[in-house]
NUZATOR-171431 format. One record per residue: residue in three letters; residue number from 1; z, x, y of N, C-alpha, C, O in turn. Coordinates in steps of 0.1 Angstrom, whole numbers, plus 2048, in hexadecimal, padded with zeros to 3 digits. Each point is the difference from the previous one (the first is absolute). Layout:
ALA_NUM_Z_X_Y_Z_X_Y_Z_X_Y_Z_X_Y;
...
This chain:
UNK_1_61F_79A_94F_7FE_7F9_80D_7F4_807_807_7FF_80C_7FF;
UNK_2_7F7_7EC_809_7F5_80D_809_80A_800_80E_809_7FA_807;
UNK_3_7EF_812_7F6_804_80D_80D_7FD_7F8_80B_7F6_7F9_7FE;
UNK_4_810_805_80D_7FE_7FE_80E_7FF_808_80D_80A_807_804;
UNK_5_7EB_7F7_802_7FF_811_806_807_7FA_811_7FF_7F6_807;
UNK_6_808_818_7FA_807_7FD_80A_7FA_800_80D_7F5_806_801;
UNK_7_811_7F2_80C_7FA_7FE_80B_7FD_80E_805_808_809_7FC;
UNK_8_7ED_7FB_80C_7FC_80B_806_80B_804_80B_800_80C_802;
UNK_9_805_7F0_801_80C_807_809_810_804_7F8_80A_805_805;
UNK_10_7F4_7F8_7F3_808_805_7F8_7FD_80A_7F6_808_808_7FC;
UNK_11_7EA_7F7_801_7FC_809_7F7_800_80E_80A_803_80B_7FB;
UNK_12_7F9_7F2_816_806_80F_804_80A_803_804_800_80B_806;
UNK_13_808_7EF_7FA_810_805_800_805_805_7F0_80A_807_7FE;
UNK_14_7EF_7F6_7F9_802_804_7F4_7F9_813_7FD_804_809_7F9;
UNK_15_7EF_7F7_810_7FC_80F_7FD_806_807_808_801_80C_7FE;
UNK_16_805_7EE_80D_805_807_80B_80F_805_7F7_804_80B_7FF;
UNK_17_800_7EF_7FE_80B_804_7FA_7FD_80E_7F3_804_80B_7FE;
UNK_18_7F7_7EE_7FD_7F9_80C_7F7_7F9_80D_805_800_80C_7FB;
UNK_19_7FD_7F1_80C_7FC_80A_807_80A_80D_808_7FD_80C_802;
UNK_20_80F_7ED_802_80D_809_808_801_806_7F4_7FE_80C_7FF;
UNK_21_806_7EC_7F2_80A_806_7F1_7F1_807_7F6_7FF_7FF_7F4;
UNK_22_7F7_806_815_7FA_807_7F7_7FC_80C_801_7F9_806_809;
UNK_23_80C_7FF_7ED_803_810_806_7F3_80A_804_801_808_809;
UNK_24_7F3_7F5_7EE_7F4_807_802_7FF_7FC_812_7FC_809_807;
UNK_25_80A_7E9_7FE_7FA_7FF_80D_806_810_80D_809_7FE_807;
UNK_26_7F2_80B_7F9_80B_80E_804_800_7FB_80F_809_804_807;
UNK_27_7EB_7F0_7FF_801_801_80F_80F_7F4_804_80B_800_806;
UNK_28_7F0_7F8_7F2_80D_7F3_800_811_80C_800_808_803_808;
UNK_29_7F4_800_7EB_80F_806_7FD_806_80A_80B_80C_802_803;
UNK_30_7E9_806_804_804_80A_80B_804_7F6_80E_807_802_80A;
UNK_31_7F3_7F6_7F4_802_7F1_80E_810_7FB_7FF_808_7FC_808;
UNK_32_7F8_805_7EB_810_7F9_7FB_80B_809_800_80B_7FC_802;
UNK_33_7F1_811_7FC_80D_80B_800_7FE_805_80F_80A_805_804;
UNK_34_7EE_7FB_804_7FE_7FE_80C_80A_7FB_806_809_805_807;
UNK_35_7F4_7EC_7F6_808_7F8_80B_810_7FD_7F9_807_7F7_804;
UNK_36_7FC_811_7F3_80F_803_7FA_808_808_803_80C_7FF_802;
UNK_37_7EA_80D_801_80C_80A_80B_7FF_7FE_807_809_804_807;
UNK_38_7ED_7F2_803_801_7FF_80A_811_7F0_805_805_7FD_80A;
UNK_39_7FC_800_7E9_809_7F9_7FD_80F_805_805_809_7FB_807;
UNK_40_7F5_813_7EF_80F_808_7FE_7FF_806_813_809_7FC_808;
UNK_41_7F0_80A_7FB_800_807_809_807_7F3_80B_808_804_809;
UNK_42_7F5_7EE_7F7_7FF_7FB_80C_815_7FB_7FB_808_7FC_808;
UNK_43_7F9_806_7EB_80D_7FE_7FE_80A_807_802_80B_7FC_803;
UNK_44_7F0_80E_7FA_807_811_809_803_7FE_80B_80C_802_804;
UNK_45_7EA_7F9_804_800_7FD_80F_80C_7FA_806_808_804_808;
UNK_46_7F4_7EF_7EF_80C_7F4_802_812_803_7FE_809_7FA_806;
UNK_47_7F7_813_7F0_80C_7FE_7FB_805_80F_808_80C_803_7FE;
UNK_48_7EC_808_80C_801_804_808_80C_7FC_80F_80A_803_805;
UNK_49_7E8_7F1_7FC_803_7F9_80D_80D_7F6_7FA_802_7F9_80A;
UNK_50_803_805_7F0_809_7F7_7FE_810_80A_7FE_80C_7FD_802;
UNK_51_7ED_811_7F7_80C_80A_801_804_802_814_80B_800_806;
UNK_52_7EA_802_7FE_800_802_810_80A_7F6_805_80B_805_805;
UNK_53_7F2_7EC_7FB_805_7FA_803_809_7FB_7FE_805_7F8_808;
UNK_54_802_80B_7EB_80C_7FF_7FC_80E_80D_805_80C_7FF_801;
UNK_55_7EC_80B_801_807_80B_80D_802_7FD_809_80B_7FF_803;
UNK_56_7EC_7FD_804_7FB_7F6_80F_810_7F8_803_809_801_809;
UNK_57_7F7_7F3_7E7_808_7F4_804_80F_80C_7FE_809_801_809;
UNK_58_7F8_806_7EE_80D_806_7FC_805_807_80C_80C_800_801;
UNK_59_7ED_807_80B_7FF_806_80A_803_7F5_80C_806_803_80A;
UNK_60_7F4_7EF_7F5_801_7F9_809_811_7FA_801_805_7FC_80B;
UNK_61_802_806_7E8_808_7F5_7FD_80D_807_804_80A_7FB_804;
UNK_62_7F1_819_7F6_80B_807_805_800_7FE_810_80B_7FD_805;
UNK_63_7EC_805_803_802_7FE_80F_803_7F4_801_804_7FE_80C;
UNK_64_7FD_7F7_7EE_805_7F2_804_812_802_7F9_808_7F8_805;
UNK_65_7FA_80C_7F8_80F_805_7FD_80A_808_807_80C_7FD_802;
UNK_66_7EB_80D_804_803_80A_809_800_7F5_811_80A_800_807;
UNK_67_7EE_7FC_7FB_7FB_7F7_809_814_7F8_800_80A_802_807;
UNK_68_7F1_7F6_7EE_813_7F4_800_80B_80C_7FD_80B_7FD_7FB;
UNK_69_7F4_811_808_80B_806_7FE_803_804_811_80C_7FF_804;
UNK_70_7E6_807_805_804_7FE_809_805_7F5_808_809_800_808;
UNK_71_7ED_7F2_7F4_808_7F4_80A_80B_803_7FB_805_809_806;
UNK_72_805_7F1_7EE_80B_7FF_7FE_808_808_809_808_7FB_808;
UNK_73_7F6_816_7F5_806_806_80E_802_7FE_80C_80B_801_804;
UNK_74_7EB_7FA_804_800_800_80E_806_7EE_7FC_80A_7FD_807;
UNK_75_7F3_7FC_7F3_80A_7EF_7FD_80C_809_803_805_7FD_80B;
UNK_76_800_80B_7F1_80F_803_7FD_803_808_811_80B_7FE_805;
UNK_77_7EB_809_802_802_808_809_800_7F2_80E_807_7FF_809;
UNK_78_7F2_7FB_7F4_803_7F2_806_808_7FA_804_802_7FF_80D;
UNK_79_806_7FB_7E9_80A_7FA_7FB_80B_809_80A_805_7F9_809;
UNK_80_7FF_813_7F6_808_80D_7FC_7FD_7FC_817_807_7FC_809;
UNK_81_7EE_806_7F4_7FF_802_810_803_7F2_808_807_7FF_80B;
UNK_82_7F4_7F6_7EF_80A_7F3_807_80D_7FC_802_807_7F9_808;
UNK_83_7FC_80C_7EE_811_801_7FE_809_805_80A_808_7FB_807;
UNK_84_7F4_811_7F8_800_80A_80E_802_7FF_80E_80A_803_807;
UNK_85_7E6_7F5_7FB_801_7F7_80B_808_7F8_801_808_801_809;
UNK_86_7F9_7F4_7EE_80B_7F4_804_80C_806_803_806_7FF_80B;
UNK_87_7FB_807_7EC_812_80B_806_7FE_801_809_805_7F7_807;
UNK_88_7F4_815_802_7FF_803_80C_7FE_7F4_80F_804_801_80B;
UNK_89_7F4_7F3_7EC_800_7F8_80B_810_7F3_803_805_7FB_80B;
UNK_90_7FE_805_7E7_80D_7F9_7FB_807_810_80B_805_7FC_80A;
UNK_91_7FB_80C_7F5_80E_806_805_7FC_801_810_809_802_809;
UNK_92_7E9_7FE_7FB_7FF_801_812_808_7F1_805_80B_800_807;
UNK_93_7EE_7F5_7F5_804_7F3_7FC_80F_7FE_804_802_7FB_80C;
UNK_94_809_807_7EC_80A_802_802_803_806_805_80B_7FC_803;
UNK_95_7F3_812_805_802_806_807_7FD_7FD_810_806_805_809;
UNK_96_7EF_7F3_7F7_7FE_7FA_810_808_7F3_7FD_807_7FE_80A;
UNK_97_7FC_7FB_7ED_80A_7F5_800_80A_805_806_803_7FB_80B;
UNK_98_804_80F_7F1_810_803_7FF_7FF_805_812_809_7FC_808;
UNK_99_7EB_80C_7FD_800_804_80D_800_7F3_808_809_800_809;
UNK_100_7ED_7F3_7F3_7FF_7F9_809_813_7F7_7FF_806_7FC_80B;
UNK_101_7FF_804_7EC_80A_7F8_7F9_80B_805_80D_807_7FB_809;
UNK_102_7F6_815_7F2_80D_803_80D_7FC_801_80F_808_804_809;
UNK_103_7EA_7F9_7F9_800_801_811_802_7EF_802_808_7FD_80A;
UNK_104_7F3_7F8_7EE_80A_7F4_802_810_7FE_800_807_7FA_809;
UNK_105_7FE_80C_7EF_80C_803_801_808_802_80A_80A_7FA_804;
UNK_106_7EE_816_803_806_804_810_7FD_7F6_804_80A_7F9_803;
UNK_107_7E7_800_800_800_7F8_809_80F_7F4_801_807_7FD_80A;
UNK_108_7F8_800_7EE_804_7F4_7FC_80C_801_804_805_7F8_808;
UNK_109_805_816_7F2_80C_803_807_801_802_811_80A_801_806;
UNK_110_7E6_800_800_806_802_80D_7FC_7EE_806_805_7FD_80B;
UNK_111_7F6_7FC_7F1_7FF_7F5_803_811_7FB_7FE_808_7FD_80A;
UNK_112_7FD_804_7E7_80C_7FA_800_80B_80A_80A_80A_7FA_7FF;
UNK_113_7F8_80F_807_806_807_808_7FF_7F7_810_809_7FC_807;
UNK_114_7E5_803_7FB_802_7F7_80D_806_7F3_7FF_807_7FB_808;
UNK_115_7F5_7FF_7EB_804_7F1_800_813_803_803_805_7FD_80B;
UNK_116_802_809_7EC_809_802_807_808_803_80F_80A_7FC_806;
UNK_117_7E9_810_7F9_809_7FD_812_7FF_7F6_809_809_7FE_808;
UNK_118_7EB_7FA_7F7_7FC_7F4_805_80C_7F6_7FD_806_7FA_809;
UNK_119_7FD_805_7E9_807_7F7_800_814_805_803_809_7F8_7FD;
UNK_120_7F7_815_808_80E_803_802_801_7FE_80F_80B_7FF_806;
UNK_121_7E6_801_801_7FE_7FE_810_807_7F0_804_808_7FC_807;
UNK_122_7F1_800_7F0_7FE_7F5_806_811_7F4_7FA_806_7F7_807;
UNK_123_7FD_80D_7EC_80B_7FF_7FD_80E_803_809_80B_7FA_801;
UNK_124_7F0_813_805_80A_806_80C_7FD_7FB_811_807_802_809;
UNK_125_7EC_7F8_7F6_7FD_7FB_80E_802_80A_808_807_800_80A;
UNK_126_7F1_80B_7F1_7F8_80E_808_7F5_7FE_80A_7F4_801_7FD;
UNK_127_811_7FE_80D_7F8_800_80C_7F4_80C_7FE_7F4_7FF_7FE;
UNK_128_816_80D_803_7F1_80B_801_7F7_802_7F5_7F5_804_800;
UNK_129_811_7F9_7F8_7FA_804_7F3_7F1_7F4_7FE_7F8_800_7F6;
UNK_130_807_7F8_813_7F6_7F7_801_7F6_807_806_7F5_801_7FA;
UNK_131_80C_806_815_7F9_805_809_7FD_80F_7FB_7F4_805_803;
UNK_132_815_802_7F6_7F4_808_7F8_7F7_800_7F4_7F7_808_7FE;
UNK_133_80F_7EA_7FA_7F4_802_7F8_7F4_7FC_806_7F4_804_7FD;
UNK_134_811_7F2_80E_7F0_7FA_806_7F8_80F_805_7F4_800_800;
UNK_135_812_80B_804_7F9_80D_808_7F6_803_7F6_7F7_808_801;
UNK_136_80C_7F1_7F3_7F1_80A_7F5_7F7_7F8_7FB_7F8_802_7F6;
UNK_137_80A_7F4_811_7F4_7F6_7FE_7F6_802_80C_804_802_80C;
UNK_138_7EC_7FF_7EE_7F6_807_80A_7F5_7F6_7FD_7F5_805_7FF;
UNK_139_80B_7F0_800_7F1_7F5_7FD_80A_7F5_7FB_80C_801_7FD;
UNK_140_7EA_7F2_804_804_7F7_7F8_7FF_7FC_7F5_806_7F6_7FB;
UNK_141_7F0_813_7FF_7FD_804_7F2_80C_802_7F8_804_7FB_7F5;
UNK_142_803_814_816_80C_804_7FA_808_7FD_7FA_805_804_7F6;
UNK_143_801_7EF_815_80B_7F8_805_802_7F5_7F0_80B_7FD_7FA;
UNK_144_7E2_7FE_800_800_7F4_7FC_801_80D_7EE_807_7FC_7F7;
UNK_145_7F4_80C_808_808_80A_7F8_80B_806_7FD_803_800_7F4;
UNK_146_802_803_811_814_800_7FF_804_7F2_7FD_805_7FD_7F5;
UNK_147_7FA_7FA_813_803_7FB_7FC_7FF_7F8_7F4_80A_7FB_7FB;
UNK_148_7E7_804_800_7FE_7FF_7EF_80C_807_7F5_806_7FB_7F7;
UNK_149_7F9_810_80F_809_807_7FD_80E_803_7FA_803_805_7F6;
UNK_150_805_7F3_818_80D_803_802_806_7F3_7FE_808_7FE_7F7;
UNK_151_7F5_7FA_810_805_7F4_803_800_7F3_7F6_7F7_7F9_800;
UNK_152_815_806_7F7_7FE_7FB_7FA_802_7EA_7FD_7FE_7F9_7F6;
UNK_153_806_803_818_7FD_7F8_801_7FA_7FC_80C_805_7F8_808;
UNK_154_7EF_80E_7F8_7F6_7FB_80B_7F1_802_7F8_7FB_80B_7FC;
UNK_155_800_7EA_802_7EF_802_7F4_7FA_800_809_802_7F9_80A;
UNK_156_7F1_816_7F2_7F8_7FD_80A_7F2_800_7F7_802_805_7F4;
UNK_157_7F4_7F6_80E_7F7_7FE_7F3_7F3_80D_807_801_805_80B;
UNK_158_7F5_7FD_7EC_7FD_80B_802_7F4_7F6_80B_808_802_809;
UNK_159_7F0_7F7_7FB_7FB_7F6_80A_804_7FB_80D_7FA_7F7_806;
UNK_160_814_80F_7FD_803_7FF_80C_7FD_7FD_80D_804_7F9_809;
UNK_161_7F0_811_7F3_7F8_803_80D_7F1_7FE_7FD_7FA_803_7F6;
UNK_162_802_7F9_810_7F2_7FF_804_7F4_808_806_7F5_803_7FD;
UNK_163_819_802_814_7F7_80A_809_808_80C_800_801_807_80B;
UNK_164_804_7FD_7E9_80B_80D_7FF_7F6_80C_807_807_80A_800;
UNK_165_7F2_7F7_802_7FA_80E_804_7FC_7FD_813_800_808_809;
UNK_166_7FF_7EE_7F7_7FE_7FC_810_80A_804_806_7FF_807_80A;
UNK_167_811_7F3_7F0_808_801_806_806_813_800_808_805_809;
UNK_168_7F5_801_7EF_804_810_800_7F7_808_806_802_80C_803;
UNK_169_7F0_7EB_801_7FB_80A_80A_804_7F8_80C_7F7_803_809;
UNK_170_810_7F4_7FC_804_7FD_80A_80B_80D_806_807_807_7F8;
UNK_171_7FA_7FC_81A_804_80B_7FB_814_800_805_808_809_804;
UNK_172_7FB_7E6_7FB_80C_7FB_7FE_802_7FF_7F2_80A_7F9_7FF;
UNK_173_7F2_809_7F7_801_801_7EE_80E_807_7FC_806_7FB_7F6;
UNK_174_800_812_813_80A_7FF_7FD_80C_7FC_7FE_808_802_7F6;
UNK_175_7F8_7F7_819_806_7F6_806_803_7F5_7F7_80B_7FC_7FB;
UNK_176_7E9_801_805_802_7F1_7F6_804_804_7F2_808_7F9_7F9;
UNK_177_7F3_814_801_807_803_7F2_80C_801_802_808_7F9_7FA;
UNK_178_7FE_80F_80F_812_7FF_802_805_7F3_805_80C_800_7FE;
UNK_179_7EF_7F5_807_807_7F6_801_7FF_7F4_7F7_808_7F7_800;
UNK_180_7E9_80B_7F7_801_7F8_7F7_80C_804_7F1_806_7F8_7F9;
UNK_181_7FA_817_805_80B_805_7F9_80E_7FC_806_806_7F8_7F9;
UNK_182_7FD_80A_80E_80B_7F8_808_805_7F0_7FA_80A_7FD_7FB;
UNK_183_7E9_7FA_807_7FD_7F1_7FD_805_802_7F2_80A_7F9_7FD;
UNK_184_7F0_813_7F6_802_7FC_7F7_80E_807_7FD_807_7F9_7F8;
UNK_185_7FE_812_80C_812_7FF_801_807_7F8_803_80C_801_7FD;
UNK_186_7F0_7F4_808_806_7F3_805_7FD_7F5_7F7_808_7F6_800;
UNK_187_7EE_809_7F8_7FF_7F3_7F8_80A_80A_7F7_80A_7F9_7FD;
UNK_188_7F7_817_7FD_808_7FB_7F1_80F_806_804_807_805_7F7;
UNK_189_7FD_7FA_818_80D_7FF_801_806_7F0_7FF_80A_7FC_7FB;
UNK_190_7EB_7FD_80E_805_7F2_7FD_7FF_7F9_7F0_806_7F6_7FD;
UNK_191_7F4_811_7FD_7FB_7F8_7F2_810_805_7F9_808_7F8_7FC;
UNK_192_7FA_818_805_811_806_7FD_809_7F6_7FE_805_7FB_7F5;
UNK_193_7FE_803_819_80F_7F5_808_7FE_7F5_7FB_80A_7F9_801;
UNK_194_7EB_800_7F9_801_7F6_7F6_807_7F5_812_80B_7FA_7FF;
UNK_195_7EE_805_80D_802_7F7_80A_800_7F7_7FE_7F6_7FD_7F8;
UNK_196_813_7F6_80D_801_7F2_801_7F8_7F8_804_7FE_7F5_7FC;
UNK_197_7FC_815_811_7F3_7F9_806_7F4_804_7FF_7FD_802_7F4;
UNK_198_7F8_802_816_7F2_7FF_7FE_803_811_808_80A_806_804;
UNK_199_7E7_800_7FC_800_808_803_801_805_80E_805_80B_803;
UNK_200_7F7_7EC_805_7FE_801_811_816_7FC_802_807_804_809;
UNK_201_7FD_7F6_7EE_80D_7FF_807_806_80D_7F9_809_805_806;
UNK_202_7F3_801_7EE_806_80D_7FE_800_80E_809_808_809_800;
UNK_203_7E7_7F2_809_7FD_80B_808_809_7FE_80C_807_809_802;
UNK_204_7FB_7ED_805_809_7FB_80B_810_801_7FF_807_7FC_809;
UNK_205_7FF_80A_7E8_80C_807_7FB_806_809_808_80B_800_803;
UNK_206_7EB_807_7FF_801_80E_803_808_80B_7F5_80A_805_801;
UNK_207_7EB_7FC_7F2_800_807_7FA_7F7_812_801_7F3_800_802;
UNK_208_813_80A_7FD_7FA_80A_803_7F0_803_7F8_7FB_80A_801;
UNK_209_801_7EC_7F7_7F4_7FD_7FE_7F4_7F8_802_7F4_800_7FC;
UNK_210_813_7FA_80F_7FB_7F2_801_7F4_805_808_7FF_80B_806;
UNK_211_7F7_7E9_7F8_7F2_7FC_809_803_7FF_80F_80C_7FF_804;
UNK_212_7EA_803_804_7FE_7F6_80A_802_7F5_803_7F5_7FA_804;
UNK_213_818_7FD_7FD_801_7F1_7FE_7F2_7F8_807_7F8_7F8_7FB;
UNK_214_80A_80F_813_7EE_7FA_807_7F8_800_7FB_7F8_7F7_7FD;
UNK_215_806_818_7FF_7EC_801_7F3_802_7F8_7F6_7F7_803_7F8;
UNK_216_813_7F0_801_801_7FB_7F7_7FC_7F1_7FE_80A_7F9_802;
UNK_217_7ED_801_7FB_7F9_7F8_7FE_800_7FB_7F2_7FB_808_7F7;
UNK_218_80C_7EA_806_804_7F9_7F5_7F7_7F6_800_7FF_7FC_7F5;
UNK_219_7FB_7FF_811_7F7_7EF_7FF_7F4_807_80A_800_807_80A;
UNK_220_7F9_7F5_7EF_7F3_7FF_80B_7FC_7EF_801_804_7F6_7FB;
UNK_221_7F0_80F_812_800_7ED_807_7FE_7F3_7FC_7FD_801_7F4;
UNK_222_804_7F8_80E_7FB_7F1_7F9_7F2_805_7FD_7FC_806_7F6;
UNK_223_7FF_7F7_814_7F0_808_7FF_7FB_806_7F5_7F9_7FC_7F7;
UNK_224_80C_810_80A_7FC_809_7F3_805_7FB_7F0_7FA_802_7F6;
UNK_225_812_7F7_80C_801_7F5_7EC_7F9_7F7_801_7FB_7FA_7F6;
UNK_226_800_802_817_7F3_7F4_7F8_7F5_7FF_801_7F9_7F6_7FE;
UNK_227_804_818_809_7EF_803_800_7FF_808_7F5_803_80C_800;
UNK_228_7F5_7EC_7F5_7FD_808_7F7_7F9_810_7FB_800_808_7F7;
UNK_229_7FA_7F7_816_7F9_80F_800_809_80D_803_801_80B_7FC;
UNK_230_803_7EE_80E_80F_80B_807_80B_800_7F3_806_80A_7FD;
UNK_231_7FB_7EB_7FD_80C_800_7F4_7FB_80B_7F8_805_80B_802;
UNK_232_7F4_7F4_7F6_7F5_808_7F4_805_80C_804_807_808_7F9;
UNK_233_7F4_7FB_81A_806_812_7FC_809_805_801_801_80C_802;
UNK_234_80A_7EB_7FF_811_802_7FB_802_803_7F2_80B_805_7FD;
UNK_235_7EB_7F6_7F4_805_7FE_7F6_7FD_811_7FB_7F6_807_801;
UNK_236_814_7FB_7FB_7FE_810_7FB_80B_807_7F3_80A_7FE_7FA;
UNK_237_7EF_808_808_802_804_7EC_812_801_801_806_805_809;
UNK_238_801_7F5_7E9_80A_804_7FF_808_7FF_7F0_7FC_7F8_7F8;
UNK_239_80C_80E_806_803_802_7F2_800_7F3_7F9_808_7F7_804;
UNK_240_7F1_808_7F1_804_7F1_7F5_807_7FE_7FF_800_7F4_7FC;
UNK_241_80C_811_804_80F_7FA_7FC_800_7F4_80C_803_7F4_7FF;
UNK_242_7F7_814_80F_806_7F4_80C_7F3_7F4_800_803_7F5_804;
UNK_243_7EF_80F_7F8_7F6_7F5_802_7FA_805_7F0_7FE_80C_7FC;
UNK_244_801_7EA_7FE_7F5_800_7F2_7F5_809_804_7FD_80A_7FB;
UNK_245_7FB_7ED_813_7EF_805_802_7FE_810_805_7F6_805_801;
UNK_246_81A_802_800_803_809_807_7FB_800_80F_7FD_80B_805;
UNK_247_801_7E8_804_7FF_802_80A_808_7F4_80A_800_7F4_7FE;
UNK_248_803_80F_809_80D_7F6_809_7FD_7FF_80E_7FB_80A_804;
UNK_249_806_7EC_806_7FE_7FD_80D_80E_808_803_80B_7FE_7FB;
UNK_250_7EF_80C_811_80C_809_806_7FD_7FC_80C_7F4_7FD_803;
UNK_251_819_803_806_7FE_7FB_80F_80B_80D_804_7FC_809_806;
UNK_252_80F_7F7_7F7_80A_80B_801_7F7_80C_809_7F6_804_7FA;
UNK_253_80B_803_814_7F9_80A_7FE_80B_808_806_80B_7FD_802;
UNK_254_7EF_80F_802_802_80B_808_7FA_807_80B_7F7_807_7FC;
UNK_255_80B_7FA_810_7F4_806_80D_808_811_802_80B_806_801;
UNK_256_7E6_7FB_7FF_804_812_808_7F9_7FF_80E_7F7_7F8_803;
UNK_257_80D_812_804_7FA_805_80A_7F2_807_801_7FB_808_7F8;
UNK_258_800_7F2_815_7F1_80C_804_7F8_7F4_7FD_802_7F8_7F7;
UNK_259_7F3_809_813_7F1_7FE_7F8_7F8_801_7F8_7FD_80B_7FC;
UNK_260_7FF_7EA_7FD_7F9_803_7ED_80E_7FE_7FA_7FF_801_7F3;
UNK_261_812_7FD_813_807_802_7F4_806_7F6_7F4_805_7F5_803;
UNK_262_7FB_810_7F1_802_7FA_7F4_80A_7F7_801_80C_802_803;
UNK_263_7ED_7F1_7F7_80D_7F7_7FB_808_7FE_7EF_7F9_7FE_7F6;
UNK_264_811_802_80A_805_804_7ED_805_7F3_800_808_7F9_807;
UNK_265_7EF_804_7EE_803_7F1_7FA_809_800_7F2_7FD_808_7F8;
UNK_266_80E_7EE_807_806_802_7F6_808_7F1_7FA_800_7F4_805;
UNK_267_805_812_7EF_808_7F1_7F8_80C_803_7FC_801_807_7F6;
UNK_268_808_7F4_80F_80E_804_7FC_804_7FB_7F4_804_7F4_801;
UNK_269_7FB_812_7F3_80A_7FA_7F6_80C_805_7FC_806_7FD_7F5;
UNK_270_7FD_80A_814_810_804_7FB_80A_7F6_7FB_809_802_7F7;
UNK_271_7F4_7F4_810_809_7F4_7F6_7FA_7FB_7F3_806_7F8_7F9;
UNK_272_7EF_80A_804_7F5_7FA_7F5_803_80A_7F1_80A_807_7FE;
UNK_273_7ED_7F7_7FC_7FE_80A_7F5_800_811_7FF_805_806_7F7;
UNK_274_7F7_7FD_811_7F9_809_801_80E_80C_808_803_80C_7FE;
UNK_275_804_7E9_80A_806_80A_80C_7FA_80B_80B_806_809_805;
UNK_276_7EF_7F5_7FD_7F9_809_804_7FC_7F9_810_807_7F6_805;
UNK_277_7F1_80F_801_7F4_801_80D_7F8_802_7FE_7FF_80B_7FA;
UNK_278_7F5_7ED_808_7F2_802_7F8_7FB_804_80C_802_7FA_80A;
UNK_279_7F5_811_7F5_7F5_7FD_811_7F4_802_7F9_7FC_808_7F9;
UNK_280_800_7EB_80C_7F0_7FB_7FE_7F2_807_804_7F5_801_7FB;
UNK_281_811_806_813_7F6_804_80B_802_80A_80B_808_7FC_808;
UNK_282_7F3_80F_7FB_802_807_808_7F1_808_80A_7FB_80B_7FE;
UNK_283_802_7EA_80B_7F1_802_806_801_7F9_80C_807_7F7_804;
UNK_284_7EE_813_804_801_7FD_811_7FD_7F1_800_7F9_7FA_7F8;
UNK_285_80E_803_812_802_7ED_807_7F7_7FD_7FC_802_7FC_7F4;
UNK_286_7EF_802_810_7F5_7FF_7FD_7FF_7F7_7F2_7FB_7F5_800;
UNK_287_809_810_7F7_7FE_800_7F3_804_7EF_7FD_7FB_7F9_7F7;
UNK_288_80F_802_812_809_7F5_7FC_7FA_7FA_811_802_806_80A;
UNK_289_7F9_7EF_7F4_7FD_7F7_810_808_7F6_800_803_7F9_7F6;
UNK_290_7FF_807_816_807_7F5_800_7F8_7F5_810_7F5_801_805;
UNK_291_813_7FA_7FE_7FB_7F3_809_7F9_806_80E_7F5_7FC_806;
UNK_292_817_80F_800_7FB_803_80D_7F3_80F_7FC_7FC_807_80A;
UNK_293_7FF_7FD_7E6_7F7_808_7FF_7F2_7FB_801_7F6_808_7FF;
C-alpha cells in the first residue's frame, strides 16, 4: 500500500509525544519528574487536610453527643421541675378551695341561723323581734341586701333600683331602709299564712307584721292603665315563672314618708306559681308619674 503522510497537526502531537518518552530528552524528562512530585506532594497535602478534617468532624460529633446528653438532662430537669409545680399549684388550689368552701359554709350556716329566727319570729308573731332586727338596718341598700338574703318568699331582682345611691345619700336613707325592711317582713309574713285575701286586707288584720294599711295602694288610676306612657313605667322586671317576657304591669304599691320618698312597687303571687311577692321597684316618686305630676 503507499504510505500516506499524516496531517500536520497530528504529526505534532505525534513528536510531542515522543518527545515526553525520550529519554536523551534530559530537559522534557526533568519537566515531567518535576511536575510528579509536585503531584505526590500536592497529594500529601490532600490526604493531610482530609486526616484534619476527619478529627475536625470526629470532634464535632463528640460535642454534638455531649451537646443531646446535656439537653436530655435539663428535658428531664424540666419535666422533674413541672411536675413539681403542678403539685404545688394542684395543692395551693385545693387548699384556697377548701378555705373558700368553709368560709361559705360559716356563711351560709349563719344565713340559715337567721332564716330561722325570722321564720320562728314570725311563726310566733313576735312583736319585738321585728323592731330589733329593723335597728341594724343602716341604708336601703342594706335593707334591699338582707333581704336578698334572708327572705325567702319575697324576690327581689338585682334592678330594683334605678336611683339606689340618691336615695342613701338622702339623709332620711335610713329611715327608708328600716321601713322598707319592715315592707319586706310583711310581704313574707303574708306569703307564710298562705291568706284568703289580698294583701292590703291582710295588713288591715292586724297582724304583728303587717304594713301600713293607709301606705297601701293596690290599683292605680284609670289614667295611668290607659295612658300608655304612664303604663310602660309600671312594667317591671319579674320572675318567668309569673311573666314569660319576665316583665309584668305592677300597680300594687307601697308609700313611705318624707320628701323625695320612695314608692315599692310590687306583684303578689302568693296565690300563683311562685308563692312569693315580687317587687318590681324601689325609687323616689319621681321615677313613676302619674296624672297630677
Amino acid at each position: 500500500m503507499l504510505a500516506l503522510s499524516l496531517p500536520e497537526s497530528c504529526g505534532k502531537a505525534l513528536r510531542l509525544l515522543r518527545g515526553f518518552s525520550d529519554p536523551k530528552d534530559l530537559r522534557r524528562l526533568q519537566r515531567k519528574n518535576t511536575d510528579f512530585e509536585d503531584l505526590l506532594e500536592e497529594n500529601q497535602n490532600l490526604r493531610r487536610s482530609v486526616r484534619d478534617l476527619s478529627g475536625d468532624l470526629e470532634h464535632a460529633i463528640e460535642e454534638i453527643e455531649n451537646l443531646q446528653d446535656v439537653i436530655r438532662v435539663k428535658d428531664i430537669q424540666r419535666r422533674e421541675a413541672e411536675e413539681w409545680w403542678m403539685e404545688r399549684t394542684d395543692a395551693l388550689e385545693a387548699s384556697q378551695a377548701e378555705e373558700e368552701q368553709k368560709r361559705l359554709d360559716e356563711e351560709q350556716k349563719r344565713l340559715d341561723m337567721e332564716r330561722r329566727a325570722i321564720s320562728f319570729a314570725m311563726n310566733e308573731d313576735v312583736q319585738n323581734f321585728r323592731d330589733e332586727e329593723t335597728q341594724s338596718i343602716d341604708s336601703v341598700a342594706d335593707a334591699l341586701e338582707r333581704g336578698r338574703e334572708l327572705l325567702d318568699l319575697v324576690a327581689i331582682p338585682k334592678d330594683v333600683s334605678l336611683r339606689l345611691e340618691d336615695m342613701d345619700n338622702n339623709q332620711r336613707s335610713k329611715t327608708w331602709g328600716r321601713d322598707i325592711w319592715k315592707a319586706f317582713l310583711a310581704f313574707e309574713a303574708y306569703a307564710r299564712t298562705r291568706y284568703s285575701g289580698n294583701f292590703y286586707q291582710w295588713c288591715s288584720s292586724g297582724s304583728d307584721f303587717s304594713w301600713y294599711a293607709q301606705g297601701t295602694a293596690l290599683k292605680e288610676s284609670d289614667n295611668v292603665r290607659t295612658d300608655e306612657r304612664l303604663y310602660q313605667q309600671r312594667v317591671l322586671p319579674v320572675a318567668h315563672e309569673v311573666s314569660e317576657s319576665g316583665k309584668i304591669f305592677m300597680e300594687a304599691h307601697l308609700k313611705f314618708r318624707g320628701n323625695m320618698a320612695p314608692r315599692l312597687y310590687f306583684y303578689d303571687d302568693t296565690k300563683g306559681m311562685t308563692g312569693k311577692v315580687h317587687v318590681g321597684g324601689i325609687d323616689p316618686h319621681s321615677r313613676w308619674e302619674n296624672t297630677t305630676t
